[in-house]
C-alpha positions in Angstrom: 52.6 60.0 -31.5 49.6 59.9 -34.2 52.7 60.1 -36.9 54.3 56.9 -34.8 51.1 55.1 -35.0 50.6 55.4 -38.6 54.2 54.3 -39.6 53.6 51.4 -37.5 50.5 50.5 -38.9 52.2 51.3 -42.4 54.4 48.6 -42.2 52.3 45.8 -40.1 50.0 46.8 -43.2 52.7 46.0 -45.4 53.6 42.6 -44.0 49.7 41.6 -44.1 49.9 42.3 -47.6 52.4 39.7 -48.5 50.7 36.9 -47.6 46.8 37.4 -47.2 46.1 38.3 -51.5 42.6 36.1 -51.8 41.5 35.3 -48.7 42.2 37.9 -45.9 43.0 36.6 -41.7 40.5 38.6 -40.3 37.8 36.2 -41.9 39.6 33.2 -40.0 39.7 34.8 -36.8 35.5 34.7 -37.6 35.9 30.7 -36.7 34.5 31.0 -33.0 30.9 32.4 -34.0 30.7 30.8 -37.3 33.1 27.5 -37.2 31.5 26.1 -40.8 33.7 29.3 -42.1 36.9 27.4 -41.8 35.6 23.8 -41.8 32.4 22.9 -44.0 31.6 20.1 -42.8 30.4 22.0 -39.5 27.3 23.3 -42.0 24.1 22.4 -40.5 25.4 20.4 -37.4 23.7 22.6 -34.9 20.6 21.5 -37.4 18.5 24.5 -36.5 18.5 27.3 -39.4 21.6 29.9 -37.9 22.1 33.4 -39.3 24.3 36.4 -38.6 25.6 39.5 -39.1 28.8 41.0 -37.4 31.6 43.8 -37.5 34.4 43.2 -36.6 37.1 46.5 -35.9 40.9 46.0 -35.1 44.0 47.5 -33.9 41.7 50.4 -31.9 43.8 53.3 -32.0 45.8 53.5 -35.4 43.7 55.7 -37.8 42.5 53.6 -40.9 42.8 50.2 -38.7 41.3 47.2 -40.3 37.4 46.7 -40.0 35.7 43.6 -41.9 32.0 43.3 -42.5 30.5 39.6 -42.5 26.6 37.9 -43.1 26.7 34.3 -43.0 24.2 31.5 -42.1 23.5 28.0 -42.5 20.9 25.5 -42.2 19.8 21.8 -42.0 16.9 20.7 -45.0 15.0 18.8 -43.7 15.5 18.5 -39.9 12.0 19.7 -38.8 8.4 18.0 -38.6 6.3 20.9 -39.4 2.6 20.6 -37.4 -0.8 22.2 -38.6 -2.9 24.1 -35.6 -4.1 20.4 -34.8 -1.2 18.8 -34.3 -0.8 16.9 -37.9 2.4 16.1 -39.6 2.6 18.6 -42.7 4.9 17.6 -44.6 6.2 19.3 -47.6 7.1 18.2 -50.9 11.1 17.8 -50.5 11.8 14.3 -49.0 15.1 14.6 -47.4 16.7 12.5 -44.7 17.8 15.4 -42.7 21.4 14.7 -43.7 22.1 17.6 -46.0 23.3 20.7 -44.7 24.0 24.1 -46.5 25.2 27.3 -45.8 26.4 30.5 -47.0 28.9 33.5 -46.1 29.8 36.6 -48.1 32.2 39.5 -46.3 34.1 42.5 -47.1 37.8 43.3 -45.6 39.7 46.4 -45.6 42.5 46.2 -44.4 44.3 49.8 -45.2 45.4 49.5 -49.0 44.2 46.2 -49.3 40.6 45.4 -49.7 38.6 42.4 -49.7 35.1 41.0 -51.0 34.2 37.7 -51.0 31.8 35.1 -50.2 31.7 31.0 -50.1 28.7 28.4 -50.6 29.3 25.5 -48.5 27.8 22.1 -48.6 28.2 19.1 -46.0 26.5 15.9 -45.8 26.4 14.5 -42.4 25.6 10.4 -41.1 24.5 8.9 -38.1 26.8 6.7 -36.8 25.1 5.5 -33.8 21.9 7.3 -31.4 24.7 9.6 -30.1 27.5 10.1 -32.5 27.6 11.5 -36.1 30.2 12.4 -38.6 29.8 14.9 -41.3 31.9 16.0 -44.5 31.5 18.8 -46.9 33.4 21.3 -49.0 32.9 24.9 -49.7 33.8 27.1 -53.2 35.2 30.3 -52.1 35.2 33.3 -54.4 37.7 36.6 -53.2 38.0 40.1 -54.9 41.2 41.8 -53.9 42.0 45.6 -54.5 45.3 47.4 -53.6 44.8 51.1 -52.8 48.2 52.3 -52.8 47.4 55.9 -52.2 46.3 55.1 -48.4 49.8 54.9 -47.5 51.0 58.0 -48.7 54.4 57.0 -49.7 56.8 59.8 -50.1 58.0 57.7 -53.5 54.2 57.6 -55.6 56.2 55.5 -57.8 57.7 52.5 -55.7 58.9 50.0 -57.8 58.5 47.4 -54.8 55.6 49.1 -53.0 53.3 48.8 -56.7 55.0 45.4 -57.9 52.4 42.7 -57.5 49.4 44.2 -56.0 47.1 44.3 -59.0 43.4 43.8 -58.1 42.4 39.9 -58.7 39.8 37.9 -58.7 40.0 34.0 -57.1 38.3 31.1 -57.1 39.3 28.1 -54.2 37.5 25.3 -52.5 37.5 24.1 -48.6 37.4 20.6 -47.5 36.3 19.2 -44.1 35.5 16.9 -41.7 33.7 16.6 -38.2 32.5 14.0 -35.9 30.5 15.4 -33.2 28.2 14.5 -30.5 26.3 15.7 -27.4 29.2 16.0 -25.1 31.9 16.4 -27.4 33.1 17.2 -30.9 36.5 17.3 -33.3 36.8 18.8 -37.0 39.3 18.6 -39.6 40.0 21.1 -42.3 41.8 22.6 -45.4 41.4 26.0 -46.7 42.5 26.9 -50.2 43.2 23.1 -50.9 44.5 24.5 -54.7 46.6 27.3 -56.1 44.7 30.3 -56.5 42.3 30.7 -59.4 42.4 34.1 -61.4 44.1 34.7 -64.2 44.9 32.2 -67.5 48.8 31.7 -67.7 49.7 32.9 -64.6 51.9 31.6 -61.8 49.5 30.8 -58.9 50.5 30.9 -55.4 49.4 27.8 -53.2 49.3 28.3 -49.5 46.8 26.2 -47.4 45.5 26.2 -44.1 44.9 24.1 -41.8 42.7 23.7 -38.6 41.9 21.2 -36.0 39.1 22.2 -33.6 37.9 20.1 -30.7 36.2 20.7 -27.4 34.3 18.7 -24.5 30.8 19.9 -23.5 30.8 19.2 -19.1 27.1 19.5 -19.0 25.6 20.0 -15.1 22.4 17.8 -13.9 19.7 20.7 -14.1 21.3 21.6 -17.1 21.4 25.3 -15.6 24.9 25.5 -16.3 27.5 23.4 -19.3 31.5 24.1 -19.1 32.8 23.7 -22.5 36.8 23.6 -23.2 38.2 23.4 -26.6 41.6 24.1 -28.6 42.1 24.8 -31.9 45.3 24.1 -33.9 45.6 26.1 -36.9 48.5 26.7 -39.2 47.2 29.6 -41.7 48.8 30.2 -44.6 52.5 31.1 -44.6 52.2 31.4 -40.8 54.2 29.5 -38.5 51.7 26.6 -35.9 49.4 28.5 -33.6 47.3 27.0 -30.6 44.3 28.7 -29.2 42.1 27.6 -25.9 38.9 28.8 -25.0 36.9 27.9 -22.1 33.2 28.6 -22.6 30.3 28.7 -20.0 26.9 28.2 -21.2 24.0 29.6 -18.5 20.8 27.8 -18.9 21.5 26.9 -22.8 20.9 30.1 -23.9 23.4 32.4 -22.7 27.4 32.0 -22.7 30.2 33.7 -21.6 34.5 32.9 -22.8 37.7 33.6 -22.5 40.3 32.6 -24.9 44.4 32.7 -25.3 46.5 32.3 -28.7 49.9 31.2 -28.6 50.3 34.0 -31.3 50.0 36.6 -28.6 46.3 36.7 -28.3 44.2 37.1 -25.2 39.7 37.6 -26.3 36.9 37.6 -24.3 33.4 36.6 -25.6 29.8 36.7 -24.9 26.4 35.2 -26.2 23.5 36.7 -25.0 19.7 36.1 -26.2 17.8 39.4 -26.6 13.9 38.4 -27.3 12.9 34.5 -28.5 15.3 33.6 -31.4 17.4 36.9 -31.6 20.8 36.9 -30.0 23.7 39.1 -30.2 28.1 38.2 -29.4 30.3 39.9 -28.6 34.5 39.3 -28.6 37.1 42.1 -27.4 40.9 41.0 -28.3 43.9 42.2 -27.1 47.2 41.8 -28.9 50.1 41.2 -26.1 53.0 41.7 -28.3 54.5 45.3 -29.4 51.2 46.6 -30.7 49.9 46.3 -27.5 51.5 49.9 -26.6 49.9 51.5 -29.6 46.6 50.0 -29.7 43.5 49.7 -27.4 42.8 45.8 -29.0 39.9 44.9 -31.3 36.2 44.7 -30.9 34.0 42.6 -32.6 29.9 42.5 -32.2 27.0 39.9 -33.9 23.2 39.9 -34.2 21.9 37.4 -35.5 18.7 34.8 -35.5 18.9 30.9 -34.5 15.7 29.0 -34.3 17.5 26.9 -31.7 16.5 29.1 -28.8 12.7 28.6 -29.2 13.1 25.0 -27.7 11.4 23.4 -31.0 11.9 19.9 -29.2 9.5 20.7 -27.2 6.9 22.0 -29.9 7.6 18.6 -32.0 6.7 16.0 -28.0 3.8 18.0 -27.8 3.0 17.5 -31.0 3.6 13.9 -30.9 1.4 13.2 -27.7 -1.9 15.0 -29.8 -1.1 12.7 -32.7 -1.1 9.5 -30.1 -4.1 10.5 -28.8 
């Protein structure tokens, strides 16, 4: 059985490798926690400063499955009226119009022979268009180490003509576009990832394979605000995959805890939690499980977060208070 597992995972291993060199799929499948991975323009929309950590381990089962390792945040400048012990606007010395958001990501993939390091910057500048209703665009430069490990596979043939052809480690350089227009109830982004041909060496042929997303979901909030349905899908067409649809159906519990489920055309089912440990410290959680023919090999993936968002202390509330000393 162990044997049957590994030549399995040998040549699903294989197969990845054809098509993931410079930016590996785990890292997309990353979109539900952190959505300004695959669409920029999603950087700083939640406007308080966001940061996380997560690991994420597939295929549970197979020895050597893949595991990728991922620290990302992003922020709003700007957003916040800072208050002294008496309730005074301090302001600092950058004068921004809370429009500018930024973020950052840098993660590690391996993926049996094939490992991944890499990291983006993202930028996205976002406008009111009316008291409910803004729209935001950005772009991110995305940077990807890939090394091919060939000795993981223990091929019976060291010296594979088609097993060693093409797998030499390189470095790439690509950029993400995006758009977003998003409110309280609702919101729907547009992207492109690896909008040019890969970036690495002078006078070589460069392979050029987007992707492409489409994200949008409904917020059903209830009176007390005690409990908010959510719905979304996302359309994605990654790479040299064929079009994939996912659903998810997320329920917050009083703001600060959620719960989802979620099913992939693809052959995807995942469940998902949020869950705030103490003040501004949270940690997710998302178990997948593959319904296809490594279903009867594998026990499905796990992936778990901790991370910090400064929208859980309510600051709303610190800025009326605020206000009402300063009237007085």
């Amino acid at each position: 059985m162990i044997q049957l597992k590994e030549t399995c995972l040998n040549i699903i291993l294989l197969v990845l490798c054809n098509y993931c060199i410079s930016q590996e799929y785990s890292v997309y499948e990353h979109y539900y926690f952190s959505p300004f991975i695959v669409n920029p323009a999603v950087t700083g929309a939640e406007s308080y400063p966001v940061a996380d950590i997560s690991v994420r381990q597939q295929w549970m089962g197979f020895p050597d499955a893949p595991t990728t390792y991922q620290l990302s945040g992003n922020y709003r400048i700007g957003k916040y009226d800072f208050y002294d012990p008496k309730g005074l606007v301090n302001k600092g010395p950058m004068k921004l119009a809370d429009r500018i958001g930024i973020g950052a990501a840098i993660y590690r993939d391996i993926n049996g022979p094939s490992n991944y390091t890499g990291g983006l910057i993202s930028y996205a500048y976002h406008v009111p268009i009316n008291f409910r209703t803004n729209f935001s665009f950005g772009m991110a430069a995305v940077g990807t180490y890939y090394a091919f490990n060939s000795s993981v596979l223990k091929p019976d043939n060291p010296d594979d003509y088609y097993l060693l052809n093409g797998n030499d480690n390189k470095f790439n350089i690509n950029f993400n576009i995006g758009g977003y227009l998003y409110g309280q109830h609702y919101f729907i982004g547009i992207s492109a990832d690896k909008i040019l041909p890969d970036i690495s060496q002078v006078n070589e042929n460069a392979s050029f394979n987007p992707s492409y997303f489409v994200i949008g979901g409904y917020k059903l909030m209830a009176e007390n605000n005690s409990f908010n349905f959510e719905p979304s899908v996302a359309i994605k067409k990654i790479r040299r995959e064929g079009l994939a649809v996912d659903i998810h159906t997320k329920l917050y519990i009083k703001r600060l805890n959620w719960i989802a489920f979620s099913y992939g055309t693809s052959g995807n089912l995942s469940f998902q939690f949020g869950l705030r440990l103490y003040r501004t410290i949270y940690m997710g959680y998302n178990y997948g499980y593959n319904i296809g023919e490594i279903a009867h090999y594998s026990y499905g993936s796990h992936e778990i977060h901790f991370g910090i968002n400064l929208g859980l202390i309510r600051v709303e509330g610190i800025r009326k208070i605020a206000k009402q000393v300063i009237n007085k």
